[in-house]
C-alpha positions as CSV (number, residue, x, y, z in Angstrom):
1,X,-12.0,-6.8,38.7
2,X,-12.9,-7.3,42.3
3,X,-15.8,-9.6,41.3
4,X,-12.9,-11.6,39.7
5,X,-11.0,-11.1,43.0
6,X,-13.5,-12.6,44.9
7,X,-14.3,-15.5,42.4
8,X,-10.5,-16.3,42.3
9,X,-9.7,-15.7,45.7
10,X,-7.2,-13.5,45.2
11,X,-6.0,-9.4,45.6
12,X,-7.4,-7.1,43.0
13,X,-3.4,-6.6,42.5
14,X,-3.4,-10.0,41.9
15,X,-5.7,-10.3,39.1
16,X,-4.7,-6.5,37.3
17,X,-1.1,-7.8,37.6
18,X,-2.6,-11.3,35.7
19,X,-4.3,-9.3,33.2
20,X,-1.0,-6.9,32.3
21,X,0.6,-9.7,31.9
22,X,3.2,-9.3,34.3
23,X,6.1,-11.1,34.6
24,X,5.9,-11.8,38.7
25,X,2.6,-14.3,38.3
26,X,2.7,-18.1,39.3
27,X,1.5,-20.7,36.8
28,X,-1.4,-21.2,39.3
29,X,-2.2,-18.1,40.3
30,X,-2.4,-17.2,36.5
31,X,-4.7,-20.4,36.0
32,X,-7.1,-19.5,39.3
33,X,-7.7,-15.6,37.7
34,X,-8.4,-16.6,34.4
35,X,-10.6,-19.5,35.6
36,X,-12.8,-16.6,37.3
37,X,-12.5,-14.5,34.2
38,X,-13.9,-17.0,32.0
39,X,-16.6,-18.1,34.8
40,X,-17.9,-14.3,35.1
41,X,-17.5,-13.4,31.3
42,X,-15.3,-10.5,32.2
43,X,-14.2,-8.0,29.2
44,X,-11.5,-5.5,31.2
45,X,-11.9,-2.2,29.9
46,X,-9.3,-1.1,27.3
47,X,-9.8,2.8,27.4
48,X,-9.5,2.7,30.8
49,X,-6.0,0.9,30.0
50,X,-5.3,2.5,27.5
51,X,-5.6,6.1,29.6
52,X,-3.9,4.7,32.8
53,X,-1.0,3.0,30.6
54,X,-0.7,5.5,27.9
55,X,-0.9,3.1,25.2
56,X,-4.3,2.1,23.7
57,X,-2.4,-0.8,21.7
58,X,-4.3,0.5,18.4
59,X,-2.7,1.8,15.6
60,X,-4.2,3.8,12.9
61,X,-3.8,2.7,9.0
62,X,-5.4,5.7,6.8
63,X,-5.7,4.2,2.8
64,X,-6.5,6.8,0.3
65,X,-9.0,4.4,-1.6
66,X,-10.3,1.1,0.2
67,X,-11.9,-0.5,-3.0
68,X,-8.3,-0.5,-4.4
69,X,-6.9,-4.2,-4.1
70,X,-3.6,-2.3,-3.9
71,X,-4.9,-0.7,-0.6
72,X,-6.9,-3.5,0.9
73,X,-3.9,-6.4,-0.2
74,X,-1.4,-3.9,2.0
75,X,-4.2,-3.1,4.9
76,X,-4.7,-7.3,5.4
77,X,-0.4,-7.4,5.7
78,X,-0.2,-4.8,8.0
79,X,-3.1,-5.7,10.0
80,X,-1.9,-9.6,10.6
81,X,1.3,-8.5,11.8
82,X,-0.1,-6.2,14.0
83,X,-2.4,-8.3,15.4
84,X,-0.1,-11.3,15.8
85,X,1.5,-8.6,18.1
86,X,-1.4,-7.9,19.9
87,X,-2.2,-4.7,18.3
88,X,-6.1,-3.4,16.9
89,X,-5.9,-1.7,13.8
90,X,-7.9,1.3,13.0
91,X,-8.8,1.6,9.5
92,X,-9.3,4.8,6.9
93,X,-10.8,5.3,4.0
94,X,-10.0,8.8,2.6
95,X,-12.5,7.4,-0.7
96,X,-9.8,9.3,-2.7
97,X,-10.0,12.8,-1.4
98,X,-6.7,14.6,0.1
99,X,-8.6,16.4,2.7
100,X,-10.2,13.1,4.1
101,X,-6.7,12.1,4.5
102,X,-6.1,14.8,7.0
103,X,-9.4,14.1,8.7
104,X,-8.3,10.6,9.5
105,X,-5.1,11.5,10.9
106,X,-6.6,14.0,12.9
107,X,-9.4,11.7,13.7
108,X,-6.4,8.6,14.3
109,X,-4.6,10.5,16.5
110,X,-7.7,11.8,19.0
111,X,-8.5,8.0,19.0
112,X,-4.9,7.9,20.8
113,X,-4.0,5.4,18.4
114,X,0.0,4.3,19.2
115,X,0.8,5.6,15.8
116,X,-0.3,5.4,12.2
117,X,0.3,3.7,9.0
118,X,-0.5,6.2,6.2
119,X,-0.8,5.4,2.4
120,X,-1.9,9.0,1.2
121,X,-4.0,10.3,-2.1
122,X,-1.1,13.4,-2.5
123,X,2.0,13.8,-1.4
124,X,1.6,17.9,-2.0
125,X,-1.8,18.5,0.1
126,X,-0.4,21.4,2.8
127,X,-3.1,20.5,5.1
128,X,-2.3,17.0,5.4
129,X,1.4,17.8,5.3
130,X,0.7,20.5,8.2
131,X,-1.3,17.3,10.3
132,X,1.4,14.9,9.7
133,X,4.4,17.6,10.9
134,X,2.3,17.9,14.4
135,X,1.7,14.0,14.9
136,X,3.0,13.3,18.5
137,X,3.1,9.6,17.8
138,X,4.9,7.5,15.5
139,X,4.4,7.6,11.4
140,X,5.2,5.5,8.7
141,X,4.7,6.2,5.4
142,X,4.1,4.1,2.4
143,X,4.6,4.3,-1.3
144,X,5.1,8.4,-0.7
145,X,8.3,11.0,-1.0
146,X,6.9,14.0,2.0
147,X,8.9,16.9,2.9
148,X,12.2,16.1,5.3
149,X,9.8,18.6,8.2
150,X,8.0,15.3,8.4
151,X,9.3,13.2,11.0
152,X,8.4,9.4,9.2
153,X,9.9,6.1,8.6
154,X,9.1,4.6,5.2
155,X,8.1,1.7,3.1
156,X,8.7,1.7,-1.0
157,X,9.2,-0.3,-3.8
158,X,12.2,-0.4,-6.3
159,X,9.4,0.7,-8.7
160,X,12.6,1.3,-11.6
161,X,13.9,-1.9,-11.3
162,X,10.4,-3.7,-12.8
163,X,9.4,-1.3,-15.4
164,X,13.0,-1.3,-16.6
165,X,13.0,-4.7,-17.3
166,X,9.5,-4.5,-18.7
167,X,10.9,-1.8,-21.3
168,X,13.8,-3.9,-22.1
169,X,11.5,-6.5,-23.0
170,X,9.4,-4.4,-25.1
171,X,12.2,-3.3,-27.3
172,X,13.8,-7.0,-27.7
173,X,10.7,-7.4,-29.2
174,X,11.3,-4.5,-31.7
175,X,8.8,-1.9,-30.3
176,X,9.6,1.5,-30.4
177,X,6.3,3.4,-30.0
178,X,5.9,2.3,-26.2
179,X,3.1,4.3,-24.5
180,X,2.4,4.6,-20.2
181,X,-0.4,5.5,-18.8
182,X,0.6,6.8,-15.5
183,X,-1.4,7.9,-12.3
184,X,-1.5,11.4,-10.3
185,X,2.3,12.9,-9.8
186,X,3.0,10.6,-6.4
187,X,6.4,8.5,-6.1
188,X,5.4,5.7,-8.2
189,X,4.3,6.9,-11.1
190,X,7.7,9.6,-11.4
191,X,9.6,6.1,-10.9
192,X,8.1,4.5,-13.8
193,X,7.9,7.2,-16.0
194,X,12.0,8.1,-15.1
195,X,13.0,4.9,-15.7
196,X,10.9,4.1,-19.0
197,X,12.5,7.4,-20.1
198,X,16.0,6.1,-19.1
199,X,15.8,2.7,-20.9
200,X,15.1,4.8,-23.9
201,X,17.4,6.7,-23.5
202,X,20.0,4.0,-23.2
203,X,19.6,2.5,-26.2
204,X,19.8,5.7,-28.0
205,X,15.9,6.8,-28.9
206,X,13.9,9.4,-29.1
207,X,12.1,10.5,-25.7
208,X,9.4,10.8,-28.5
209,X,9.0,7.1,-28.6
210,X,7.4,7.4,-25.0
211,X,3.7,8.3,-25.4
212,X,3.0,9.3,-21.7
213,X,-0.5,10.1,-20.2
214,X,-1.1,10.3,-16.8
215,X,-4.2,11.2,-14.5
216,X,-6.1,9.7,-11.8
217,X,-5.9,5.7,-10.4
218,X,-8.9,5.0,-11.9
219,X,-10.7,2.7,-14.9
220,X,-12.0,5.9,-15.8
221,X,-8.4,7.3,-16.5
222,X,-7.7,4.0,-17.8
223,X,-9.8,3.7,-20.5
224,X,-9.8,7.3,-22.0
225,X,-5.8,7.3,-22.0
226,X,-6.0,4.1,-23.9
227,X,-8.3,5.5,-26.3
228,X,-6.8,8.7,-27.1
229,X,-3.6,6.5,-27.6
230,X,-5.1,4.2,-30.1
231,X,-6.3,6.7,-32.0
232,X,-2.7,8.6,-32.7
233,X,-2.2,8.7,-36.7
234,X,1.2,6.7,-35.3
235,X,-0.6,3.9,-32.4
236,X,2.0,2.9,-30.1
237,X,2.5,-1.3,-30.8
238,X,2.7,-1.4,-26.6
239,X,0.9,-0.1,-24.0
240,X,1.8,-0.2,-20.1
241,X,-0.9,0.5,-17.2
242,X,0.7,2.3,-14.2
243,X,-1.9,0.5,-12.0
244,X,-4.3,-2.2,-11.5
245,X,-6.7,0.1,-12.0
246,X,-6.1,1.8,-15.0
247,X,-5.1,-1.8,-16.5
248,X,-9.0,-2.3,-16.1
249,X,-9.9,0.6,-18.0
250,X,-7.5,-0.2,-20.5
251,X,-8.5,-4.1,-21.1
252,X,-12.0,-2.6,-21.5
253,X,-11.4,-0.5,-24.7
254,X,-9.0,-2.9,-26.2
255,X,-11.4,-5.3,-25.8
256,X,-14.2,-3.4,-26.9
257,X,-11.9,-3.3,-30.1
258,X,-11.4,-6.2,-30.9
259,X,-7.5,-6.3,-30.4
260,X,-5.6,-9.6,-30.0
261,X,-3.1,-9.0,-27.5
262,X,0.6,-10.3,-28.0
263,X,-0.3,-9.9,-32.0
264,X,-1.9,-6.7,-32.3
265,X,-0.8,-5.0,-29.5
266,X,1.3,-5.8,-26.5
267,X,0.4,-4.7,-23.3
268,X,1.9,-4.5,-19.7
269,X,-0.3,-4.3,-16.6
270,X,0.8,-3.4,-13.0
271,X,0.2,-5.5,-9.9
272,X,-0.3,-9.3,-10.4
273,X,-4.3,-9.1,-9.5
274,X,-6.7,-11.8,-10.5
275,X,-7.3,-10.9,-14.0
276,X,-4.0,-10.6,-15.1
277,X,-4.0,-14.5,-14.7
278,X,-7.3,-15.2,-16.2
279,X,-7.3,-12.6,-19.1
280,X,-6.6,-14.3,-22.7
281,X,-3.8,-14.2,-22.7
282,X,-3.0,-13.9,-19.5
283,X,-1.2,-10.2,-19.1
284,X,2.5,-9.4,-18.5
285,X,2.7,-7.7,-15.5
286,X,5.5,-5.6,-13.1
287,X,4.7,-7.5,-9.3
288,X,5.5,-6.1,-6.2
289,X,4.3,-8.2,-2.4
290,X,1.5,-6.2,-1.7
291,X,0.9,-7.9,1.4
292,X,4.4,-8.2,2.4
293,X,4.7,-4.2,2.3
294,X,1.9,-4.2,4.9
295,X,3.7,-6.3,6.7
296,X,6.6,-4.3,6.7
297,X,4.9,-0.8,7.4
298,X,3.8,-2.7,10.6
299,X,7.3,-3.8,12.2
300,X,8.5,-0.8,11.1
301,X,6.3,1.0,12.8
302,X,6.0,-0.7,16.4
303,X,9.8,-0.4,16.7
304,X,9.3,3.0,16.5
305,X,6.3,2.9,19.2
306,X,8.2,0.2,21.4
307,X,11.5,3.2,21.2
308,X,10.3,6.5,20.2
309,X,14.0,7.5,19.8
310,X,14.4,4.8,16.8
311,X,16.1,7.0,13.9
312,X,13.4,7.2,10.8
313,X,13.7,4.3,8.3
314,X,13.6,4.0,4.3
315,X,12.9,0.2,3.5
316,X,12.7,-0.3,-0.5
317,X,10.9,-3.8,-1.1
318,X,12.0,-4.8,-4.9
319,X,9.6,-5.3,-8.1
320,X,9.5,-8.1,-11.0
321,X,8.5,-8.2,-14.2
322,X,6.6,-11.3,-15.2
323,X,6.7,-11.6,-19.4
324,X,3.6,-13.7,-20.3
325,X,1.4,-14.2,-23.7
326,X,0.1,-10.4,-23.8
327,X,3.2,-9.5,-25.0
328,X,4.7,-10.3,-28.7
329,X,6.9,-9.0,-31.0
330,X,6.1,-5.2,-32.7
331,X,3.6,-5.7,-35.7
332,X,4.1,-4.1,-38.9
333,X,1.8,-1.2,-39.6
């Protein structure tokens, strides 16, 4: 900075006040610092900002599973928004482990990270519970119900509203053996399963008609639900995938049998990823703006950093369900 100084002809007040972007700068003296800026290739040295100003203008995003589109379509929202407000974002990758989740919050926060953006493997892990109660900086958290100790804003989806209208669908189309294949026991997959349930319920059948399996987010979980489902002595005539990525697992076996969706079967995916478009036919699916929840999570959360006595926030961004050739009407067994 006094290299700058001297290059600019100017106080080293001058040019720290230039480079905080202070209000009280001319137009010229603004011009004559950055000129010597860019002349001398300076970088200024953000921890040493960071520690002086308290802030390190970095905020922490920890993803339970980066190869998940669903995590990397909300990291890329939340990471444009934050950089369009001149925010760094650290990223996470717990690779689907609930202790790695509290690593990386532990990790976030010696980082000094402004706050953190958390999309978490289990809602239920103590020790992650435990590191998220003792944050000092603030927390929002996405797609997850955590204990009311846990000082957090939040960002869900109005999971209900698109798997209801998925099951109403379903049953215009006669189908009364309706089976979901659900994920581990985390906010979206109760909602599904609840609301399926409900529909049912409301038009007066059995909860029996519900073939539920749930497990892991995974193709693995996917495919061996699917299976064991298509091999009941009574099939279900629809199947719906609680995630993108057990809709992968799923497509595999059915199309390893030989099924003709919208005839044979119908089936529902989750998330409108690339090969729900592409896949013949193209798969009904239950959408939600993946991106636009990222986005979200980040305004959320630097109100909260800009005023750490902003009351905690529940935003609930809304589903659809998009009805397309992989559904048809029930066939007769």
């Amino acid at each position: 900075m006094r290299e700058v100084a001297q290059r600019a002809g100017v106080a080293i007040s001058s040019v720290s006040r230039t480079l905080s972007g202070h209000p009280d700068v001319s137009d010229e003296m603004r011009e004559q610092v950055m000129a010597a800026v860019a002349e001398l290739g300076y970088k200024p040295d953000l921890l040493a900002q960071g520690l002086r100003s308290r802030a390190s203008l970095s905020i922490g995003f920890v993803a339970g599973d980066i190869s998940n589109p669903l995590f990397a379509q909300i990291a890329r929202g939340a990471e444009v928004r934050l950089r369009e407000n001149e925010y760094s974002m650290l990223l996470t990758n717990s690779l689907v482990e609930p202790d790695l989740d509290r690593q990386n919050i532990e990790l976030l926060e010696q980082r000094r990270a402004d706050g953190l953006i958390v999309l978490l493997v289990s809602e239920t892990h103590e020790p992650t519970l435990d590191a998220l109660a003792n944050l000092t900086v603030p927390l929002v958290v996405v797609e997850r119900d955590l204990p009311a100790r846990i000082h957090a804003s939040k960002v869900v989806s109005d999971h209900a509203a698109g798997v209801s209208a998925a099951v109403e669908h379903l049953l215009e189309l006669g189908h009364r053996r309706i089976a979901i294949i659900g994920g581990p026991d985390v906010r979206p997959t109760r909602q599904r399963l609840e609301s399926a349930e409900r529909v049912l319920a409301s038009h007066g059948l059995d909860p029996a008609a519900l073939i539920a399996r749930n497990g892991l987010f995974s193709e693995e979980h996917g495919a061996q639900a699917t299976a064991e489902m298509l091999d009941l002595a009574e099939p279900p005539t629809a199947l719906i995938a609680g995630s993108n990525q057990i809709m992968a697992g799923a497509l595999q076996v059915i199309s390893a049998r030989g099924l003709e969706l919208g005839r044979e079967l119908s089936f529902i995916g989750y998330d409108d990823i690339a090969v729900a478009k592409v896949y013949r036919p193209p798969i009904s699916v239950v959408e939600r703006d993946l991106v636009a929840i990222g986005e979200v999570a980040a305004e959320l959360l630097l109100t909260h950093v800009r005023d750490h006595d902003t009351a905690p926030r529940e935003v609930v961004l809304p589903t659809r369900y998009i009805p397309r050739g992989s559904c048809g009407p029930a066939p007769s067994r």
